[in-house]
TIVEX-711803 format. One record per residue: residue number from 1; residue in three letters; x, y, z of N, C-alpha, C in turn. Coordinates in Angstrom, 3 decimals, decimal comma. Each point is the difference from the previous one (the first is absolute). Example, Ala and Ser with C-alpha at 12.3 -4.5 7.8 and 13.67 -1.06 7.14 Angstrom:
TIVEX-711803
pos = 1 code = ala n_u = 13,190 n_v = -5,690 n_w = 7,800 ca_u = -0,890 ca_v = 1,190 ca_w = 0,000 c_u = 0,900 c_v = 1,200 c_w = 0,000;
pos = 2 code = ser n_u = -0,350 n_v = 1,050 n_w = -0,720 ca_u = 0,820 ca_v = 1,190 ca_w = 0,060 c_u = -0,770 c_v = 1,090 c_w = 0,730;
This chain:
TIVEX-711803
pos = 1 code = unk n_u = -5,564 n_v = -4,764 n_w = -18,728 ca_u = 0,636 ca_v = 0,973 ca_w = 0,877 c_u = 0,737 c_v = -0,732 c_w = 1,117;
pos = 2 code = unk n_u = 0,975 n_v = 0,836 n_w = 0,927 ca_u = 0,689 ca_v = -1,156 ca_w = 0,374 c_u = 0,261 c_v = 0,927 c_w = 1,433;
pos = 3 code = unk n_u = -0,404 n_v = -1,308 n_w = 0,968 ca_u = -0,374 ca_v = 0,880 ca_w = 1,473 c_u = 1,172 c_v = -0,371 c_w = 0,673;
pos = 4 code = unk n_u = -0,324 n_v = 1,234 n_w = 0,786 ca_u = 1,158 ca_v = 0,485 ca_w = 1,229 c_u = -0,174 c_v = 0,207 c_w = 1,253;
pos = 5 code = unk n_u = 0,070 n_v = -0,988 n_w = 1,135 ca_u = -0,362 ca_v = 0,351 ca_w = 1,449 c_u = 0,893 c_v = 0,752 c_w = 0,350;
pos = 6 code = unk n_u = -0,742 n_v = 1,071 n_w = 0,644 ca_u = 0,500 ca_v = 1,720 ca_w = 0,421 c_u = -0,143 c_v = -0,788 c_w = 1,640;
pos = 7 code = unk n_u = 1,140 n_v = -0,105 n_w = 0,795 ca_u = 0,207 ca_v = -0,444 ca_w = 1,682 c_u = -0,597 c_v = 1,465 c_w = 0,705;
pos = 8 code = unk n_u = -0,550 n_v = -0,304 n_w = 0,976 ca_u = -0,368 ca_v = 0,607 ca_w = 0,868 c_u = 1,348 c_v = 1,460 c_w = 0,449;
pos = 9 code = unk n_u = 0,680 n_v = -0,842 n_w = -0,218 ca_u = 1,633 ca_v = 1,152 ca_w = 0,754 c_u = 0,084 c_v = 1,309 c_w = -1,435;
pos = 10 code = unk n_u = -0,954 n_v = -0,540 n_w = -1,491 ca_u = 0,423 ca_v = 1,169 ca_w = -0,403 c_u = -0,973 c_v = 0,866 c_w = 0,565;
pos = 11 code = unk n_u = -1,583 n_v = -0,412 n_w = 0,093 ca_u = -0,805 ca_v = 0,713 ca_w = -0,007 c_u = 0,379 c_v = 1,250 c_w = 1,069;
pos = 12 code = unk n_u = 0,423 n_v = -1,125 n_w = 1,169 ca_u = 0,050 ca_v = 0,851 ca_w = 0,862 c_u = 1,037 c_v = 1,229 c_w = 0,518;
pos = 13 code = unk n_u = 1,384 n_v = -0,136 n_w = -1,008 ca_u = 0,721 ca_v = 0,873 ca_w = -0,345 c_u = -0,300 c_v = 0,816 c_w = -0,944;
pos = 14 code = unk n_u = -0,548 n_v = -0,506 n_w = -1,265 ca_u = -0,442 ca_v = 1,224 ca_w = -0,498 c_u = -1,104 c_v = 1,076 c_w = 0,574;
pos = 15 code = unk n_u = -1,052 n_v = -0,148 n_w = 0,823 ca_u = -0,837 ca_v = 0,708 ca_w = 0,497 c_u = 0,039 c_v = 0,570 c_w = 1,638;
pos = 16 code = unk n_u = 0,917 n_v = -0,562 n_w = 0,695 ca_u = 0,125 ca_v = 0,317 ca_w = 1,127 c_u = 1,587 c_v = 0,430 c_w = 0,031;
pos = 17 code = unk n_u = 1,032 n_v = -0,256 n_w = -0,782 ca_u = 1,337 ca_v = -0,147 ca_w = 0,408 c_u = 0,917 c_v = 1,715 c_w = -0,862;
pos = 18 code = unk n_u = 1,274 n_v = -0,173 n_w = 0,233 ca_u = 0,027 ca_v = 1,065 ca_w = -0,135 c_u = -0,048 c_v = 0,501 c_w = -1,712;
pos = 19 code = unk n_u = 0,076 n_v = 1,382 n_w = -0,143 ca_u = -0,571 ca_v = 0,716 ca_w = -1,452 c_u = 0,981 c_v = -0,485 c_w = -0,963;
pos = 20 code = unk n_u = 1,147 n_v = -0,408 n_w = 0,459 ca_u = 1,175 ca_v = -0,765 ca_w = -1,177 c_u = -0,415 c_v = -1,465 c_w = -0,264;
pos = 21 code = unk n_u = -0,439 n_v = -0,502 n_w = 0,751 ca_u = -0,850 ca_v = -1,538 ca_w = -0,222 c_u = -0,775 c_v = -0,068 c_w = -1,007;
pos = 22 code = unk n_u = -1,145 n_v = 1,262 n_w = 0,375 ca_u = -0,840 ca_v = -0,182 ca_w = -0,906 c_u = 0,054 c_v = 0,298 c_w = -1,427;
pos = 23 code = unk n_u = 1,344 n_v = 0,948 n_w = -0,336 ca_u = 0,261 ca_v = -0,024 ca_w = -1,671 c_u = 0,987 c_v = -1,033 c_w = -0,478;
pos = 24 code = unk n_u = 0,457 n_v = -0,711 n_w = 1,157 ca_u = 0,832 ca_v = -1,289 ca_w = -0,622 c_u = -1,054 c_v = -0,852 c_w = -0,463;
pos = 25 code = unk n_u = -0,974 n_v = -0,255 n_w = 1,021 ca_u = -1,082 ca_v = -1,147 ca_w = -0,497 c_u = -1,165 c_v = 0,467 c_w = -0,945;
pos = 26 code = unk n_u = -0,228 n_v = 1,379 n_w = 0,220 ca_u = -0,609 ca_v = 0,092 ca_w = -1,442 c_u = 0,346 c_v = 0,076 c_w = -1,480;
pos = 27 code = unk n_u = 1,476 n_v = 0,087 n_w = 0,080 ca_u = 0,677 ca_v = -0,679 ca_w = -1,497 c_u = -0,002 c_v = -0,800 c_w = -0,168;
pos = 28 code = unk n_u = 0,349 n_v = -0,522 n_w = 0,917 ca_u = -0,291 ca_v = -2,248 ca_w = 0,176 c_u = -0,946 c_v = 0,151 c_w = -0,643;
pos = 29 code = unk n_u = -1,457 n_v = 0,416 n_w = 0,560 ca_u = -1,416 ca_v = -0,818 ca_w = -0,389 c_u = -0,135 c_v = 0,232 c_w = -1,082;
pos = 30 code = unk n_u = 0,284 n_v = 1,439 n_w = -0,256 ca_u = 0,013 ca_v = 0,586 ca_w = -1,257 c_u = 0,542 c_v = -0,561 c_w = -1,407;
pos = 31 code = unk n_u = 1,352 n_v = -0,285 n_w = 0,063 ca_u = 0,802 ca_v = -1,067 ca_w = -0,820 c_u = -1,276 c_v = -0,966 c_w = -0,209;
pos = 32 code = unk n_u = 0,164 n_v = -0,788 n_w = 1,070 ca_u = -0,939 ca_v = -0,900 ca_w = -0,174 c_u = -1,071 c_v = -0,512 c_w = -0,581;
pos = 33 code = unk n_u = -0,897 n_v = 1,098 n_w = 0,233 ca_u = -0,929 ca_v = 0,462 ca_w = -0,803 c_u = 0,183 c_v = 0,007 c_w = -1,296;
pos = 34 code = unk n_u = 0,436 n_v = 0,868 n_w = -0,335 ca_u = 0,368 ca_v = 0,210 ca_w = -1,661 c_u = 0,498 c_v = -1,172 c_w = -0,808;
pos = 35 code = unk n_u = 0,463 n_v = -0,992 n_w = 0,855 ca_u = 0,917 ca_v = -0,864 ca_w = -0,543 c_u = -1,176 c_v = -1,306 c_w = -0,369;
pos = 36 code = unk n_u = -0,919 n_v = 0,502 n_w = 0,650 ca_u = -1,458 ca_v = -1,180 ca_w = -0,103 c_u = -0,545 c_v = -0,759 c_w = 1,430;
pos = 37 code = unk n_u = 0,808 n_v = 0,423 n_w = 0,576 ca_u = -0,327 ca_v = -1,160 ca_w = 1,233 c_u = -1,064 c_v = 0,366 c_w = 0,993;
pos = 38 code = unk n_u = -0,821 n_v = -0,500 n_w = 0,489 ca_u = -1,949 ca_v = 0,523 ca_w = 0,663 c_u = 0,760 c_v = -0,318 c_w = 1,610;
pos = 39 code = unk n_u = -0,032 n_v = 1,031 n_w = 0,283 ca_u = 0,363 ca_v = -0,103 ca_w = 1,626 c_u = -0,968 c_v = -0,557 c_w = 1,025;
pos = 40 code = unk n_u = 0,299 n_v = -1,087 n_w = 1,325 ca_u = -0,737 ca_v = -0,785 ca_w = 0,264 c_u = 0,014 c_v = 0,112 c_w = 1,830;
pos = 41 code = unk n_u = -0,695 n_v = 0,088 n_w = 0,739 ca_u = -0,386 ca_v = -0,712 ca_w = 1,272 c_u = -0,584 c_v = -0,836 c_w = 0,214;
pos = 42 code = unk n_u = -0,153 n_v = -0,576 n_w = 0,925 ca_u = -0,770 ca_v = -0,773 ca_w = 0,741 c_u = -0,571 c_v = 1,062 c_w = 1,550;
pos = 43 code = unk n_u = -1,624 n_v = -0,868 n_w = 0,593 ca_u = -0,395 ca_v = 0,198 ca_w = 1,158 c_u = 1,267 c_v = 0,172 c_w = 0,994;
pos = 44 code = unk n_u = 1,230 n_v = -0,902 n_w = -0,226 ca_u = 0,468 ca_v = -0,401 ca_w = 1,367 c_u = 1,202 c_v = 1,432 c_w = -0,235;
pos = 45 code = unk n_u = -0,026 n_v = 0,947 n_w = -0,680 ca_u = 0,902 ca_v = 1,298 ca_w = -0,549 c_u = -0,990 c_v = 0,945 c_w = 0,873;
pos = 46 code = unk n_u = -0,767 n_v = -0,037 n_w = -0,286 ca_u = -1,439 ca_v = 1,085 ca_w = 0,961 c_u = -0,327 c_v = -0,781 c_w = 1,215;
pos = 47 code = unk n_u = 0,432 n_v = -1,017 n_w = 0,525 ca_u = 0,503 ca_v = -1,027 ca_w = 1,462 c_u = 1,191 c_v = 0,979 c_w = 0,409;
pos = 48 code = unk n_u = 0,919 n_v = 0,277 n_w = -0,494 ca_u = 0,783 ca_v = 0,611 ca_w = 0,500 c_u = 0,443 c_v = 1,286 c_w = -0,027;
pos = 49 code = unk n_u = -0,444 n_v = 0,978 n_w = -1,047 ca_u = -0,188 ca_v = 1,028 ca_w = 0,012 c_u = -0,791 c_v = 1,140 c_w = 0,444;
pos = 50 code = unk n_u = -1,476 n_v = -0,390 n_w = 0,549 ca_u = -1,400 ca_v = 0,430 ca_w = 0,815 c_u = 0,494 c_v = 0,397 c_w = 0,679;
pos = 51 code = unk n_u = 0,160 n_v = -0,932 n_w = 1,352 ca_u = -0,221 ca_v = -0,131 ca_w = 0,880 c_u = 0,700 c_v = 1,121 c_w = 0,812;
pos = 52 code = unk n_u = 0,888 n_v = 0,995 n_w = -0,382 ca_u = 0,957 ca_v = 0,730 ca_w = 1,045 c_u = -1,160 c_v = 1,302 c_w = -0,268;
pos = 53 code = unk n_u = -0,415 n_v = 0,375 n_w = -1,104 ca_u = -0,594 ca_v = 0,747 ca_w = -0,474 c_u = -1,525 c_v = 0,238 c_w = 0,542;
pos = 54 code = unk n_u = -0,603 n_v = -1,310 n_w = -0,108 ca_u = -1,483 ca_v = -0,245 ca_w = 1,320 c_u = -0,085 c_v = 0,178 c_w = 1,097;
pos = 55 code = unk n_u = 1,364 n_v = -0,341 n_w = 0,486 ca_u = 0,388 ca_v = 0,420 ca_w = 1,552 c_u = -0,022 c_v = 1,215 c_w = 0,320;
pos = 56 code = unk n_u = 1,163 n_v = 0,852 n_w = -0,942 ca_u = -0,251 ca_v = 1,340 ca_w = 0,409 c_u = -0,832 c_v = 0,795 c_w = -0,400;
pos = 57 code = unk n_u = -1,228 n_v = -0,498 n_w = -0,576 ca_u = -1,004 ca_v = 0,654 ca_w = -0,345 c_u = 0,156 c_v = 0,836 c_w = -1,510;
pos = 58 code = unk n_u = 1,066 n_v = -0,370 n_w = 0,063 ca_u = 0,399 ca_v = 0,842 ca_w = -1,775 c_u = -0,709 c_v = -0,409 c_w = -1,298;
pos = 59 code = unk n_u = -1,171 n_v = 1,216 n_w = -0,159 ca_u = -0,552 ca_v = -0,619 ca_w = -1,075 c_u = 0,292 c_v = 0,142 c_w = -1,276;
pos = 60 code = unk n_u = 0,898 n_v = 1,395 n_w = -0,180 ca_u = 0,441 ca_v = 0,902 ca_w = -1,091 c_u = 0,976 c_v = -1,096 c_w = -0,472;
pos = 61 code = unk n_u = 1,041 n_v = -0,975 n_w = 0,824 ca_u = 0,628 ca_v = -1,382 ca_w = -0,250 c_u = -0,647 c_v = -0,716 c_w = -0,942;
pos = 62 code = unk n_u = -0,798 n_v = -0,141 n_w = 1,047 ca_u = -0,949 ca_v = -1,661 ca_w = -0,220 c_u = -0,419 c_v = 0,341 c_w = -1,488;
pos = 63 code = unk n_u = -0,848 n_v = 1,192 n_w = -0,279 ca_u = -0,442 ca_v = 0,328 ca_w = -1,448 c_u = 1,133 c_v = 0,217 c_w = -0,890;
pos = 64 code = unk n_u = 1,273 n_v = 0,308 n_w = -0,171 ca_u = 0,841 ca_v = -0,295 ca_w = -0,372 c_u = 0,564 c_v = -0,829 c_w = -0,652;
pos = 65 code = unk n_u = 0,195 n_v = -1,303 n_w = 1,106 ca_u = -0,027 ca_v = -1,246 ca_w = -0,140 c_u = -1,055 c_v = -0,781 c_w = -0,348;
pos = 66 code = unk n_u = -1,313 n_v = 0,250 n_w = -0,026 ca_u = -1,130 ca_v = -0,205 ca_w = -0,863 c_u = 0,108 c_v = -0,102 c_w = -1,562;
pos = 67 code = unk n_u = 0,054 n_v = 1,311 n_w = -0,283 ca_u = 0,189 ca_v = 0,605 ca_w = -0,886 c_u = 0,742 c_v = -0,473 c_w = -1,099;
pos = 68 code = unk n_u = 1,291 n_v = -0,269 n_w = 0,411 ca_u = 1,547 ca_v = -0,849 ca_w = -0,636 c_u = -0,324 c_v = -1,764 c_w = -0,357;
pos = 69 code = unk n_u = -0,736 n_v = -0,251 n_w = 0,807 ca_u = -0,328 ca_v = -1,483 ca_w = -0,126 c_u = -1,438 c_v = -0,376 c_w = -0,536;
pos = 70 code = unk n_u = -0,662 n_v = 1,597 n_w = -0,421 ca_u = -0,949 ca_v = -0,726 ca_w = -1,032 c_u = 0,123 c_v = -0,057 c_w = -1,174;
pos = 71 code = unk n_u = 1,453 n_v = 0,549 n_w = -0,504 ca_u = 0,623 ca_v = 0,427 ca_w = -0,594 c_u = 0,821 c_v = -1,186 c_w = -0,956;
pos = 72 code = unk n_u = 0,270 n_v = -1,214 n_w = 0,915 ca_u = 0,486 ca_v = -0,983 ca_w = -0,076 c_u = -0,493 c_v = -1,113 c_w = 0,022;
pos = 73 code = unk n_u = 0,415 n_v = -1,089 n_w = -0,597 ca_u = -0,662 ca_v = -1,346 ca_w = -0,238 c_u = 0,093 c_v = -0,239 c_w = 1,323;
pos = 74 code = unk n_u = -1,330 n_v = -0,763 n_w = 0,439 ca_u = -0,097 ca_v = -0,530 ca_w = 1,375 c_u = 0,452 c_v = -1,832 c_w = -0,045;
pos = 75 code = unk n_u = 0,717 n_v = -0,695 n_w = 0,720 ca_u = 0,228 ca_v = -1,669 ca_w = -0,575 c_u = -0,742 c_v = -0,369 c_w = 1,610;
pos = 76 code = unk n_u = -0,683 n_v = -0,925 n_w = -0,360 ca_u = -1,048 ca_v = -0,928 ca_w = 0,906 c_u = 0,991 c_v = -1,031 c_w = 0,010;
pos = 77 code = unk n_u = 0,042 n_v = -1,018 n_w = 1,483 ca_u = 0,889 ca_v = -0,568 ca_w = 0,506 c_u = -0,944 c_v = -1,590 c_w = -0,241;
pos = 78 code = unk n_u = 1,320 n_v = -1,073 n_w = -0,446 ca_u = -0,692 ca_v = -1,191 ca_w = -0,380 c_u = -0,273 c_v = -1,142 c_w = 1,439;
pos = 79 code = unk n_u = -0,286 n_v = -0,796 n_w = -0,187 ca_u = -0,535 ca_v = -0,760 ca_w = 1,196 c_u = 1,118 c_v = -0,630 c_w = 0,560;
pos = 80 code = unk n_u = 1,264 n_v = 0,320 n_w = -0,928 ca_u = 1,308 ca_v = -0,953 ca_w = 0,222 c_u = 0,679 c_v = 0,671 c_w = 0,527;
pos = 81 code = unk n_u = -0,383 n_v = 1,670 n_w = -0,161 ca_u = 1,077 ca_v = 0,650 ca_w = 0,355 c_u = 1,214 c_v = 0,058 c_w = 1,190;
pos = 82 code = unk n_u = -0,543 n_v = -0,664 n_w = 0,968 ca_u = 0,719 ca_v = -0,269 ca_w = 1,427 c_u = 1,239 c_v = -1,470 c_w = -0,307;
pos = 83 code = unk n_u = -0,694 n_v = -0,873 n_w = -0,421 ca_u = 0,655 ca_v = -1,302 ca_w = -0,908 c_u = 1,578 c_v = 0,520 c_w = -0,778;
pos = 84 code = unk n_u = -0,634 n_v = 1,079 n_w = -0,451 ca_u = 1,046 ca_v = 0,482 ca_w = -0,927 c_u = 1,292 c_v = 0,959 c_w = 0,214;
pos = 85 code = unk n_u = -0,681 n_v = 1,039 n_w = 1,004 ca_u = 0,922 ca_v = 0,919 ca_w = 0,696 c_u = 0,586 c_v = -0,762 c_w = 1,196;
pos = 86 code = unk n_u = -0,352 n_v = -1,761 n_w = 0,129 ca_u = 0,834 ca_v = 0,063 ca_w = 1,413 c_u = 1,334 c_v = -0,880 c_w = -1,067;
pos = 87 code = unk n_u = -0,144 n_v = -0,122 n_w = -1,206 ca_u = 1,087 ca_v = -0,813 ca_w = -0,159 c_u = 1,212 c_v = 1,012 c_w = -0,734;
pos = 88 code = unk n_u = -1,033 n_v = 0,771 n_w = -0,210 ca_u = 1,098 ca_v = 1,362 ca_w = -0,648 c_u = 0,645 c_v = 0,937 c_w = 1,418;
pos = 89 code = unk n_u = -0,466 n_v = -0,124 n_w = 0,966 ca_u = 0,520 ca_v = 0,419 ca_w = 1,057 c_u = 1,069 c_v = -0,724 c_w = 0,183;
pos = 90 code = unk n_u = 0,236 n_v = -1,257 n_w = 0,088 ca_u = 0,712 ca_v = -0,829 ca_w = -0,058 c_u = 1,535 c_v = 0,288 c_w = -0,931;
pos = 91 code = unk n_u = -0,782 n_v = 0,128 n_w = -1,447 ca_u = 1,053 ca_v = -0,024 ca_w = -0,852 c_u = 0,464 c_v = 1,234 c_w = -0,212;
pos = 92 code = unk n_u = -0,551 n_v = 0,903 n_w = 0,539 ca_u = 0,781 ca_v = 1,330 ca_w = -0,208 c_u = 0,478 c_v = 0,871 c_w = 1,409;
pos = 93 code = unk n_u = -0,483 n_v = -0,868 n_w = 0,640 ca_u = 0,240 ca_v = 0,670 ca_w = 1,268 c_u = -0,730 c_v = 1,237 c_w = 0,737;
pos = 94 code = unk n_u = -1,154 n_v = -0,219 n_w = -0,285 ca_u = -0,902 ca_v = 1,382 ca_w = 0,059 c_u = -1,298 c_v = -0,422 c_w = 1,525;
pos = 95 code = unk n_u = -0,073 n_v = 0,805 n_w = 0,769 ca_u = -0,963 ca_v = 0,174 ca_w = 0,827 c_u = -1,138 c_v = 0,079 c_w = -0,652;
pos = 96 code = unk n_u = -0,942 n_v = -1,030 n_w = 0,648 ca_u = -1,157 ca_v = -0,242 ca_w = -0,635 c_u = -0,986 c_v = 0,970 c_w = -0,757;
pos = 97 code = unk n_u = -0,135 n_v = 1,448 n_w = 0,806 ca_u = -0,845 ca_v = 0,976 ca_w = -1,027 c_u = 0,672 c_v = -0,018 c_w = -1,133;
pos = 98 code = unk n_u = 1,240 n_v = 0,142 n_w = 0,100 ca_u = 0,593 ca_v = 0,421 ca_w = -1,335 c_u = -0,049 c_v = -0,954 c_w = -1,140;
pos = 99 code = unk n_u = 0,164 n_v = -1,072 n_w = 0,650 ca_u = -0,012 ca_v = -1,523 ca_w = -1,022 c_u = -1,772 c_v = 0,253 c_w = -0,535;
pos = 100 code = unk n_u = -0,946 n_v = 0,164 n_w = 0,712 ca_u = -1,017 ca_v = -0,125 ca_w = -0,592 c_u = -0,289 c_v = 1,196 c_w = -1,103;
pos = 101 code = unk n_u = 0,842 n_v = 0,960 n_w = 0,234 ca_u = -0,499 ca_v = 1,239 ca_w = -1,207 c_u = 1,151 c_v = -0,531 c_w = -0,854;
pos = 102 code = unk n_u = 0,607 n_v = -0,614 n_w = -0,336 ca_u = 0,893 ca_v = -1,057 ca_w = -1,143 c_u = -1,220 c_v = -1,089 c_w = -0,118;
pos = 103 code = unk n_u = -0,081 n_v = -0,749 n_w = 0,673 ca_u = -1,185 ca_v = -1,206 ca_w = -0,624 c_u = -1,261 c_v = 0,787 c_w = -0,754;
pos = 104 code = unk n_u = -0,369 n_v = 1,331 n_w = 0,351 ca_u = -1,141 ca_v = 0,210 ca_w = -0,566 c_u = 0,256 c_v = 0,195 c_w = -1,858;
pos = 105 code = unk n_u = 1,227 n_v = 1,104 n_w = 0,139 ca_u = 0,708 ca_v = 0,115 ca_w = -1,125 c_u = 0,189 c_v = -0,955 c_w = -0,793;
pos = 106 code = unk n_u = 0,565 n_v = -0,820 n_w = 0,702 ca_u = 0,102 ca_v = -1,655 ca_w = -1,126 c_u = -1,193 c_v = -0,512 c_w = -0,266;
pos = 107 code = unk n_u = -0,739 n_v = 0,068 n_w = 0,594 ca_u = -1,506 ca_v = -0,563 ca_w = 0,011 c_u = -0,689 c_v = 0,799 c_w = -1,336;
pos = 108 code = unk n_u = -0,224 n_v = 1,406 n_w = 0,092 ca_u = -0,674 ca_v = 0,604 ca_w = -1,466 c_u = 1,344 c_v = -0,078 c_w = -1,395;
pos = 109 code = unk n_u = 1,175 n_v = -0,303 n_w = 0,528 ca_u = 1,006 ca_v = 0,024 ca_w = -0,921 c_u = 0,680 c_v = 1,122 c_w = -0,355;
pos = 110 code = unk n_u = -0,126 n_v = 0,662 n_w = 1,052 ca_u = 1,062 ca_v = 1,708 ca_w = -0,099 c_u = 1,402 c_v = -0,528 c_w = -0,440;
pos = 111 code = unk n_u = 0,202 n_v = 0,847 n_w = -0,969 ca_u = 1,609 ca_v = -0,160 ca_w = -0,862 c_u = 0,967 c_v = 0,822 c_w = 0,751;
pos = 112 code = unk n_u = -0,184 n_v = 0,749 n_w = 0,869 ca_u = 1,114 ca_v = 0,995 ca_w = 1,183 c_u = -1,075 c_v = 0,071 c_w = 1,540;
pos = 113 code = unk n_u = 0,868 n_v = 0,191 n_w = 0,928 ca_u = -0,148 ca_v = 0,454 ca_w = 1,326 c_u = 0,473 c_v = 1,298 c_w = -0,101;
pos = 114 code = unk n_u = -0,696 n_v = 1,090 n_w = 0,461 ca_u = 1,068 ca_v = 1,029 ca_w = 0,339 c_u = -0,265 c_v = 0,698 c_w = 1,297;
pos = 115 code = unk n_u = 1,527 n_v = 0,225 n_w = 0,732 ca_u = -0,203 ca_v = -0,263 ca_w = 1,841 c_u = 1,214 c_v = 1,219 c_w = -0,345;
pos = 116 code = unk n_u = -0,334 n_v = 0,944 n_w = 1,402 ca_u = 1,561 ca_v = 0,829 ca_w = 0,932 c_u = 0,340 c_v = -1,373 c_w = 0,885;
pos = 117 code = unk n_u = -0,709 n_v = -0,358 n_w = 0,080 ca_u = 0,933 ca_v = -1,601 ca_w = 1,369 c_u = 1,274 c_v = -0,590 c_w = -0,617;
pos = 118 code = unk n_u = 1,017 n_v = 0,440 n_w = 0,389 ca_u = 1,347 ca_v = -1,000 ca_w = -0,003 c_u = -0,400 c_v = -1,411 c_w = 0,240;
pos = 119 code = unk n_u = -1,021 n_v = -0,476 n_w = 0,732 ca_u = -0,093 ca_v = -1,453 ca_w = -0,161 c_u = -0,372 c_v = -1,145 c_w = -1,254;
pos = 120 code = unk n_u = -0,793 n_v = 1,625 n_w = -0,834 ca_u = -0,392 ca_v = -0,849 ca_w = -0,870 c_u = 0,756 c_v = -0,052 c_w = -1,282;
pos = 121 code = unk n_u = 0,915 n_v = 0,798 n_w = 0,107 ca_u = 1,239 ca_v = 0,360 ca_w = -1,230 c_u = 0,273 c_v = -1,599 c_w = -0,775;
pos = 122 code = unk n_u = 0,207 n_v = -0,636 n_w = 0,690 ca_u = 0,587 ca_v = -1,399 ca_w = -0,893 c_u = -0,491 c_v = -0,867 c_w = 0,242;
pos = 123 code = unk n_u = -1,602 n_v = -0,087 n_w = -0,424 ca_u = -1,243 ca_v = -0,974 ca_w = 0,110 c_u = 0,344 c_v = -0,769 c_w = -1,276;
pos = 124 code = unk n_u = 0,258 n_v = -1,268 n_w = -0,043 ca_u = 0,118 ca_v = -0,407 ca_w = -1,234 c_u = -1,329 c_v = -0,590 c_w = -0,734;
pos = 125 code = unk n_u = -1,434 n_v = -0,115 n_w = 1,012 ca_u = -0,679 ca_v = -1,403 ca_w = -0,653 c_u = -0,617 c_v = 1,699 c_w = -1,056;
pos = 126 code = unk n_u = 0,023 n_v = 1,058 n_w = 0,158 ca_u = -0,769 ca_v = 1,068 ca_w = -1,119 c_u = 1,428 c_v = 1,133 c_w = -0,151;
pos = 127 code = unk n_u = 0,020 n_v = 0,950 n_w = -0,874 ca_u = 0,941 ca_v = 0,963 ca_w = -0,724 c_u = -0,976 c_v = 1,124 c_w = 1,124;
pos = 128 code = unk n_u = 1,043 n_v = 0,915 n_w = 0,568 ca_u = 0,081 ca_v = 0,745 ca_w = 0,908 c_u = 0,836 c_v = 1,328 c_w = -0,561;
pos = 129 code = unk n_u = -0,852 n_v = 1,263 n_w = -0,073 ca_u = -0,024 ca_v = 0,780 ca_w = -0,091 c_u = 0,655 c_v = 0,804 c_w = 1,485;
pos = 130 code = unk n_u = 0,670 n_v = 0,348 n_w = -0,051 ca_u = 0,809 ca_v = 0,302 ca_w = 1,682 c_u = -0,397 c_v = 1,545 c_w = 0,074;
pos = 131 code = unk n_u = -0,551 n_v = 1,068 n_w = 0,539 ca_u = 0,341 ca_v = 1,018 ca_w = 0,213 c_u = 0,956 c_v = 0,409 c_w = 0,984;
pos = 132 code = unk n_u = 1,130 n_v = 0,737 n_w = -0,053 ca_u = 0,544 ca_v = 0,185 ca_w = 0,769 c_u = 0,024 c_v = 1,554 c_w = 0,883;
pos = 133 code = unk n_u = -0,386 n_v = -0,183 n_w = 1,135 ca_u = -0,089 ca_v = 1,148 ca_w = 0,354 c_u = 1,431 c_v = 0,277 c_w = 1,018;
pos = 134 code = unk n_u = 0,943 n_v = -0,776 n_w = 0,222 ca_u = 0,975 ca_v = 0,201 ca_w = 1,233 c_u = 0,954 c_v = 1,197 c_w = -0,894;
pos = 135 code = unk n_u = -0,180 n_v = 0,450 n_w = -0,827 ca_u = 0,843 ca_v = 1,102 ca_w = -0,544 c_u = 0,193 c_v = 1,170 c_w = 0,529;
pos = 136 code = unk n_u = -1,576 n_v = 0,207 n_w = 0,975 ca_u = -0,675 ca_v = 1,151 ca_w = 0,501 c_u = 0,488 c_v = -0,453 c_w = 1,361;
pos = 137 code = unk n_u = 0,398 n_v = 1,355 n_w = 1,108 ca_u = 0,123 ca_v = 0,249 ca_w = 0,557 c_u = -0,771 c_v = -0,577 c_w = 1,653;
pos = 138 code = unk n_u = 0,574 n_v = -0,450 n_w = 0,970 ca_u = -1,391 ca_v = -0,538 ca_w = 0,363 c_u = -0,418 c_v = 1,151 c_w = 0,896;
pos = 139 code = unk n_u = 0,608 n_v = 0,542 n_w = 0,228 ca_u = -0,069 ca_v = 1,986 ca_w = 0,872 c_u = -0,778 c_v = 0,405 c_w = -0,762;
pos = 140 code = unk n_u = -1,330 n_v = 0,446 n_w = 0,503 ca_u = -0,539 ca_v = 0,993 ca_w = -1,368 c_u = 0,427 c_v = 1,168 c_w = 0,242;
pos = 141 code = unk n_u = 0,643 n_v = 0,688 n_w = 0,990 ca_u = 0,534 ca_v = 1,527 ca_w = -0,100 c_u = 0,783 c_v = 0,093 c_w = -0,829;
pos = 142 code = unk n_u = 1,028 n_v = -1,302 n_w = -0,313 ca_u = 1,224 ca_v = -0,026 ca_w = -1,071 c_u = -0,986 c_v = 0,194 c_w = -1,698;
pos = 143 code = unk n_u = -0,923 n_v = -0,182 n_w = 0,377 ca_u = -0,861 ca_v = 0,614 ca_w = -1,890 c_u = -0,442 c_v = 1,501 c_w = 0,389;
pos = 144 code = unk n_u = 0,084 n_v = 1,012 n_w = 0,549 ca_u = -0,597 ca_v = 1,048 ca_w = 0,178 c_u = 0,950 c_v = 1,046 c_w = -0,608;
């Protein structure tokens, strides 16, 4: 089977962002899915996705986001991982969180990234799955 790190920017557009997001990216996953590929996080995806949600006490979130990620292969981070994301930071030009959720990916051997981040659109060291969400409006009254 052939894995796919799901970036933090979809999670968090598909479940928090607006209602046109979330049927763009659930065809994504969906495709995806069907096509064979085991969708993947890491800890450092629930590093960045929690935390707004704990704050405001939102638990109906938090279980949500529970929920979705037990759902999903969990990837445990290697002892190198810092070794690795600082040189891919380097070579791709990526701020260090981001370089490390690429090193983790390379690390279990994910065959796609898939990100809404424009930064990560033309990652060359892995095949990048781009969602694009700038199609949508950034007014949400302009979707009503």
């Amino acid at each position: 089977m052939k894995l796919a790190y799901v970036d933090s920017s979809v999670w968090i557009a598909r479940i928090e962002g607006l209602p046109l997001y979330r049927k763009t990216i659930n065809d994504c996953l969906s495709k995806l899915d069907k096509d064979g590929w085991l969708l993947c996080v890491s800890e450092l995806v629930l590093l960045e996705v929690l935390p707004k949600p704990y704050k405001s006490n939102n638990d109906a979130l938090i279980d949500i986001y529970n929920t979705l990620f037990e759902q999903t292969k969990m990837l445990k981070s290697f002892p190198n991982v810092f070794k690795d994301a600082l040189m891919i930071a380097e070579s791709e030009n990526l701020k260090g969180m981001d370089a490390i959720h690429v090193a983790i990916a390379l690390q279990h051997n994910c065959k796609c990234f898939i990100s809404t981040d424009t930064h990560f659109k033309n990652l060359e060291v892995i095949p990048v799955k781009w969602i694009d969400l700038s199609k949508y409006p950034a007014d949400k009254t302009k979707l009503v």
